[in-house]
N, C-alpha and C positions, 0 to 999 in steps of 0.2 A: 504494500500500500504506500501510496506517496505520499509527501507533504500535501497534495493538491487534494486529497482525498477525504482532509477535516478540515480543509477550510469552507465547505459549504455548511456552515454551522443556523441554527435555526434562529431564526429573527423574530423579533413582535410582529403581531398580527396587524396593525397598521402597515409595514411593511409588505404585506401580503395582498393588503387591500389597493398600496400603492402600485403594486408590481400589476396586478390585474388592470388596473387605469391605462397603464404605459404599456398596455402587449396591442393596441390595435391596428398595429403595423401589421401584424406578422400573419403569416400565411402566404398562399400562393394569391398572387394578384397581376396587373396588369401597371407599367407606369404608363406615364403620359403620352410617351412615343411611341407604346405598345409592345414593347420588352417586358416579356413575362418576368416576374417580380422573384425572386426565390431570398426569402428572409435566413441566413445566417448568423446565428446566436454563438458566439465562443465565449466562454469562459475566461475571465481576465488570471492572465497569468503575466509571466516573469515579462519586464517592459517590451524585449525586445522583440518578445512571441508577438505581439499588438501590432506592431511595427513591420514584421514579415508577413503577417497574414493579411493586414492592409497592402501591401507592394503587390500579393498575388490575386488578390480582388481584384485591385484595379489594372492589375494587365491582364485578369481574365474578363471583365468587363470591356475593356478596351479591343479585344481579340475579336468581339464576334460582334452580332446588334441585334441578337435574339431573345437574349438574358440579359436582366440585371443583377446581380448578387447584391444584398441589401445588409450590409455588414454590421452589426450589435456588436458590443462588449458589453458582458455582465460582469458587476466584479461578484469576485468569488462569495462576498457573504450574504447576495443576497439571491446569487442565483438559482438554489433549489427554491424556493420560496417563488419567484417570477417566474422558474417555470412549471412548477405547477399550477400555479397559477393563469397559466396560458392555455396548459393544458385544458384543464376542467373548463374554460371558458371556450376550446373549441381552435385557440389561436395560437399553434405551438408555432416556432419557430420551423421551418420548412427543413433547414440542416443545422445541428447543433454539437456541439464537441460533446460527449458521451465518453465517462471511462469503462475501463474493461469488466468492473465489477459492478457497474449497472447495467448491462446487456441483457443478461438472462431472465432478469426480473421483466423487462421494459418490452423487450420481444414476448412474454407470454402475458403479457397485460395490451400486447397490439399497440404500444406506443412507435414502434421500429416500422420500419418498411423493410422487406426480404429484397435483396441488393441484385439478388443471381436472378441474369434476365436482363439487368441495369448495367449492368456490370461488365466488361470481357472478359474470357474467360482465362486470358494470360493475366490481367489482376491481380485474380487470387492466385494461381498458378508461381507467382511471383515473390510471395507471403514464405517469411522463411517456416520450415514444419512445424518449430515448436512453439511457434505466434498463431497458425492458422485457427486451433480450437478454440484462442481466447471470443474471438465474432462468429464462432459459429454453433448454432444453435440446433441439434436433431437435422443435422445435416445441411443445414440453408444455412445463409449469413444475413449478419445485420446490421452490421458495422462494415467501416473501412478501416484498419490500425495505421496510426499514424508514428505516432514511436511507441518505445518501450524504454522505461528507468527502474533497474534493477537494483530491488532495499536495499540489496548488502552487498558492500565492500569494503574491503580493507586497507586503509590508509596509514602511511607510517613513515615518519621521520628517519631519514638514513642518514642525515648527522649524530643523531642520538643512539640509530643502531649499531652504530660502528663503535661510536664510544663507550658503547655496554659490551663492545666485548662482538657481538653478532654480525651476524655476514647481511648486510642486506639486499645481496642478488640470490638471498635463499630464503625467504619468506615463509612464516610457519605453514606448515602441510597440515597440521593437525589442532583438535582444540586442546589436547594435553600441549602441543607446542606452542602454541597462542598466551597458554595460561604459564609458561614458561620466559616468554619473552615478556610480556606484562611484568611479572614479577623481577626480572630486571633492569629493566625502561624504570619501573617506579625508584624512582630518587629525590630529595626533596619536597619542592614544591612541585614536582610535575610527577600524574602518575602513569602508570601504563599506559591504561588502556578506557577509550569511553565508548558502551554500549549502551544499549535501552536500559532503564534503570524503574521503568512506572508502567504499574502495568497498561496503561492504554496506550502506549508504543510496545513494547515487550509484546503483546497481543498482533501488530501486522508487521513486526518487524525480526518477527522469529520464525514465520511461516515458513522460510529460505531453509533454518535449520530444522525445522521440525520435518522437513523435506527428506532432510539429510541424515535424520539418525534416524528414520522409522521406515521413509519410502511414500509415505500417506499423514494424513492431517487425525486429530482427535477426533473424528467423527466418521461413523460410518460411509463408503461412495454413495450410499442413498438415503443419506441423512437418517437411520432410524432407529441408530442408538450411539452412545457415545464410547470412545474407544479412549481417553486420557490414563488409564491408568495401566496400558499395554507398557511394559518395563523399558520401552525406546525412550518414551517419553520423559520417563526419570531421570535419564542422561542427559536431554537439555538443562531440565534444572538445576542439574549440580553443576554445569556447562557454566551456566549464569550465576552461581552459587560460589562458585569456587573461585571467580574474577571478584567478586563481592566482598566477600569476608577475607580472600587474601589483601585486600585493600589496596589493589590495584585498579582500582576507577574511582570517581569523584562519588560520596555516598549520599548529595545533596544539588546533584546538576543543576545548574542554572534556567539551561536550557532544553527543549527536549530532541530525542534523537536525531530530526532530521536537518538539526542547524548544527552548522561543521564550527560554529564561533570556539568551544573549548579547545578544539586541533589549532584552528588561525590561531589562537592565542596562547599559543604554546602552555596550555595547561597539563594537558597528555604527546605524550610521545607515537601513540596509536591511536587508529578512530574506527568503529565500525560506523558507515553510513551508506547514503545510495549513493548512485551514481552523479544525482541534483548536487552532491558536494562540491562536486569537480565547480563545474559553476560559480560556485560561491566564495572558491576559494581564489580562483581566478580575479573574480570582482574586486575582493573584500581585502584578501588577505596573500595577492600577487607574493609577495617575498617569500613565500612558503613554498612555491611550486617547486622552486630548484633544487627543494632538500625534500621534497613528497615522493614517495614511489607508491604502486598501488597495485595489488593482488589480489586472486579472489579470496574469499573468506575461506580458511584452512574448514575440512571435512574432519569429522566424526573420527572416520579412520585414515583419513588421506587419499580418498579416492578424491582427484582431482574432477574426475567426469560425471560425480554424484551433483543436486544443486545445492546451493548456499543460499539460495536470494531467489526471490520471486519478482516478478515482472509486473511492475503495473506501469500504468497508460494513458493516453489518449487516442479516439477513434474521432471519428464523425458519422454520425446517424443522420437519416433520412426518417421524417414525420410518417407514421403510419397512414396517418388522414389528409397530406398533402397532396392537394389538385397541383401539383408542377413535381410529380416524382422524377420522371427522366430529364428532364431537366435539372435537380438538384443532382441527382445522381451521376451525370455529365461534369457539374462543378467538382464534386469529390475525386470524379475521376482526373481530372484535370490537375488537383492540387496536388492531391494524395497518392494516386497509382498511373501518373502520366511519366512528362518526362523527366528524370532520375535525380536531372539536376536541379530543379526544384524544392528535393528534399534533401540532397545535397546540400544545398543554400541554409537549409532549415539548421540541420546538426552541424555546418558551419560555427553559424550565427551564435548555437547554443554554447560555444566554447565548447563541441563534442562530449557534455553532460549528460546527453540524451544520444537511445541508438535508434538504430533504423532497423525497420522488420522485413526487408525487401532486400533479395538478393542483388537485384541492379543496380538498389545507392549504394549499397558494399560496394560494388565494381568502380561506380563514379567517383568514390572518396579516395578510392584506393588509387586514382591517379590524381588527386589533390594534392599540392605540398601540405598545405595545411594540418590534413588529414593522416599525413605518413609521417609527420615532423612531431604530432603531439605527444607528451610523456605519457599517458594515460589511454588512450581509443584501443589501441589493438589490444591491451589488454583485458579493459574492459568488454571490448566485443568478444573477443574469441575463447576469453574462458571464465566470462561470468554471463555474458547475453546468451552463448550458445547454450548454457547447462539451466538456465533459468526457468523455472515452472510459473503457470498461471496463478494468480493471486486468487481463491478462493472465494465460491457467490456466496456461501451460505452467510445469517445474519451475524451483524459487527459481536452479538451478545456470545456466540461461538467462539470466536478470537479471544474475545474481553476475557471470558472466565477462564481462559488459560493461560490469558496474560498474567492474571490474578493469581493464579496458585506459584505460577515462575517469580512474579514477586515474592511472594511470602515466605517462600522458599529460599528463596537466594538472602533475603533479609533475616530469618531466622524466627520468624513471626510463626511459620509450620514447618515441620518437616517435609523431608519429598515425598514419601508415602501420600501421607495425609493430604497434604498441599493437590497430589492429583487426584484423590480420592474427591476433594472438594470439589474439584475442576470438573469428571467426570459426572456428579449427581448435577452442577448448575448446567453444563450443555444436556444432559438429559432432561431437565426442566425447561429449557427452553425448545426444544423439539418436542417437546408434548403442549405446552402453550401455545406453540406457532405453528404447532401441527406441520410440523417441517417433512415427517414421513415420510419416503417415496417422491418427494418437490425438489430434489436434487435437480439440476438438468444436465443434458447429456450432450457434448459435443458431437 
């Protein structure tokens, strides 16, 4: 799960009333020269995204005189609120940014429009395999994926690893060797190592490892019972446990997982975060690149080809009820699965924090200087984006209670027995509440 993923946080209901005022744009329409209208809603993200998706509007506006693309930004905290609210009034936005983990929900509630059809069929054909299942739903799609940023990675200090003594073109392979350099690195005022520490990070920002030491998540594939206290799972939490009480992480973070400010500010020698770091640290805390080197997050047992880190995203969806579908669906094509270099342009722009799910912008970056000069890309593409699993549809309340018990645990508040014994009766309780049963859905 990304940072992008709680900042659609819930607003006053005056807000709600606003948002519904302000949607009577949207839909398919006609402007005044007779260029069918197709309203696009994006989600306001990091400045620069605003700024590249406006340049491809208007040269794809400019390209033809058939479409207008009618470009929105919401910002992120009021935008679940506005569009629901558009919805229920009838007036959704014709194409809207959609992440990976509302697809499956939004496609069988008939929010989504089915893409195949819309679509070529070298498109999808295009989608590297292990991105294809995130948009597709019992076989059909309903998204378009736009990138992928992968929760965890491993970021580290190779001025300080040298000076402890360690190699740092040999990056720990394992989580006993992780929990080994931690405990080295910690000196002073600066400690090892900084990971999720509360459980509502700890809950989307372990899925990578719970991957990793089990194969499968705490809950059954068809949601209908809960599986937390299968003996894999005990391993994360002494995994989190053992970084904790050996007091090799900050035991009162400032900030939470997915801001890299502890690493820029040399408070830790190592950082677990997503790939969105790379970004920030670039921006923020430039003087840090020339001594950051970056790995994936060491395995369970060292299999480098098991995953670490789960994938989450952005797509763009197509309105289920939009009178201008192939029409939107033309734009997406255009932005998203056209020509290569356009999304080239994109994970440019990003400072390469974000990757691409198409094997064609692989090809186009890869004759980039840009692209082939950066400390960070080839790594993160090829041995943390290739091994990376879909982030999980089932509800946030699944995660949470297992965040919950990896806290308690790691903090001393329960034991690991217990602690997943806990974990295991709350996601049972919540599949029988939300009658989760069998509502799994199936790629």
């Amino acid at each position: 799960m990304t940072r992008t993923k709680f900042t659609a946080a819930l607003t006053a209901v005056v807000l709600a009333a606003a948002a519904l005022a302000g949607c009577g744009d949207s839909g398919g329409g006609a402007s005044s020269d007779g260029k069918a209208v197709v309203t696009f809603w994006q989600q306001k993200f990091e400045d620069y995204q605003q700024a590249w998706f406006k340049k491809y509007v208007d040269q794809y506006n400019a390209s033809q005189s058939k479409v207008k693309i009618d470009y929105q930004v919401v910002p992120a905290d009021t935008w679940q609120q506005k569009l629901k609210a558009a919805q229920a009034a009838g007036k959704a936005p014709d194409v809207a940014t959609t992440s990976y983990g509302n697809i499956a929900a939004g496609a069988a509630q008939g929010q989504f429009s089915e893409l195949d059809g819309l679509l070529p069929a070298e498109a999808w054909s295009d989608i590297k395999d292990n991105v294809k299942s995130f948009v597709t739903i019992n076989g059909k799609h309903y998204a378009y994926p736009m990138l992928v940023e992968p929760s965890t990675v491993l970021y580290y200090r190779t001025d300080l690893v040298k000076a402890a003594g360690l190699d740092p073109a040999s990056p720990p392979k394992t989580w006993a060797d992780l929990v080994t350099w931690a405990t080295k690195l910690t000196s002073g005022n600066v400690k090892g190592m900084t990971i999720a520490s509360t459980a509502a990070d700890i809950a989307w920002s372990s899925w990578g490892l719970q991957y990793n030491a089990c194969g499968y998540l705490p809950i059954a594939d068809d949601w209908s019972k809960a599986r937390a206290t299968d003996p894999c799972f005990a391993k994360v939490a002494e995994f989190y446990k053992s970084l904790f009480q050996g007091n090799t992480m900050p035991r009162q973070p400032k900030v939470g997982y997915p801001d890299a400010q502890p690493y820029g500010q040399g408070e830790v020698a190592m950082m677990a975060n997503g790939s969105w770091a790379v970004g920030q640290l670039k921006a923020d805390y430039a003087a840090m690149i020339p001594k950051t080197a970056v790995a994936p997050f060491p395995s369970l047992d060292g299999d480098p080809s098991k995953p670490t880190a789960t994938l989450g995203g952005w797509t763009l969806t197509v309105d289920g009820k939009t009178k201008v579908k192939q029409q939107a669906a033309d734009f997406i094509k255009y932005l998203l699965a056209g020509d290569p270099a356009i999304m080239a342009d994109f994970f440019k722009t990003s400072g390469f924090s974000k990757y691409t799910v198409r094997t064609s912008v692989d090809t186009a970056l890869a004759g980039t200087p840009e692209a082939t000069s950066d400390p960070f890309m080839k790594i993160i593409s090829e041995q943390v984006v290739a091994h990376g699993k879909q982030e999980p549809a089932y509800p946030f309340d699944i995660a949470l209670a297992f965040g919950t018990a990896v806290e308690a645990s790691m903090k001393n508040t329960a034991d690991v027995p217990k602690a997943m014994k806990t974990a295991d009766d709350a996601i049972n309780d919540v599949i029988q509440k939300q009658q989760l049963k069998g509502t799994a859905p199936k790629s």
